[in-house]
C-alpha positions in Angstrom: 155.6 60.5 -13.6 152.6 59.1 -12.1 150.5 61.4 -10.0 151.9 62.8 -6.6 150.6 60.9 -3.6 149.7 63.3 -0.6 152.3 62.9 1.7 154.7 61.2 0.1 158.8 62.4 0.3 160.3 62.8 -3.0 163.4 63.9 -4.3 164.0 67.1 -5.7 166.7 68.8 -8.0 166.8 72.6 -8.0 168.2 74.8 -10.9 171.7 75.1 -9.2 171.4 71.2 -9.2 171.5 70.8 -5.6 169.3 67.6 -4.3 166.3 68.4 -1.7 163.5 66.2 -0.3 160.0 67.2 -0.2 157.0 65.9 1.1 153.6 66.4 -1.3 151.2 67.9 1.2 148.8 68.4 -2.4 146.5 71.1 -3.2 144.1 73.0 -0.5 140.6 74.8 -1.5 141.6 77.3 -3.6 143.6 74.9 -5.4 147.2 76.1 -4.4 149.6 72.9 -4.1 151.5 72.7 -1.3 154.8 71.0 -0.2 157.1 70.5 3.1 161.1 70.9 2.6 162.1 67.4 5.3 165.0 69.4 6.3 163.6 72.9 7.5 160.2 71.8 7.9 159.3 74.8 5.8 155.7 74.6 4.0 155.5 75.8 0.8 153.2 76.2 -2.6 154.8 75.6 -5.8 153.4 79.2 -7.0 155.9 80.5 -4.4 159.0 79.2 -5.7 161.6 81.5 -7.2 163.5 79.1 -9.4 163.2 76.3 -11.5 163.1 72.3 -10.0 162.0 68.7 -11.1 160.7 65.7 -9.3 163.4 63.3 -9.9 161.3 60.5 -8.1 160.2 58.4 -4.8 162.4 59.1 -1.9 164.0 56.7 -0.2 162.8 58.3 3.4 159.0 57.6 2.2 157.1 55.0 3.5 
């Protein structure tokens, strides 16, 4: 995959399989990348996450 473009929604599949979107809010100052779940709002970074995911591609709700 290219790189991430801040901002954009893509899609998501967790361990378990299941299907999320995300939106790339990228990394701040001390260099932490961040990301926004489009269903509970929820900011996140990816050093936070508890179980393995993958970036299956573009979403289809980005502009």
């Amino acid at each position: 995959m290219t790189e991430l473009l801040i901002n954009h929604v893509y899609r998501i599949q967790l361990c378990s399989g299941e299907q999320r979107e995300w939106q790339y809010l990228g990394p701040d100052s001390r260099r932490l990348v961040w990301w926004m779940d489009v269903e509970t709002r929820q900011e996140f970074t990816e050093n936070s996450l508890m179980y393995a995911w993958k970036i299956l591609g573009s979403s289809s709700s980005s502009q």
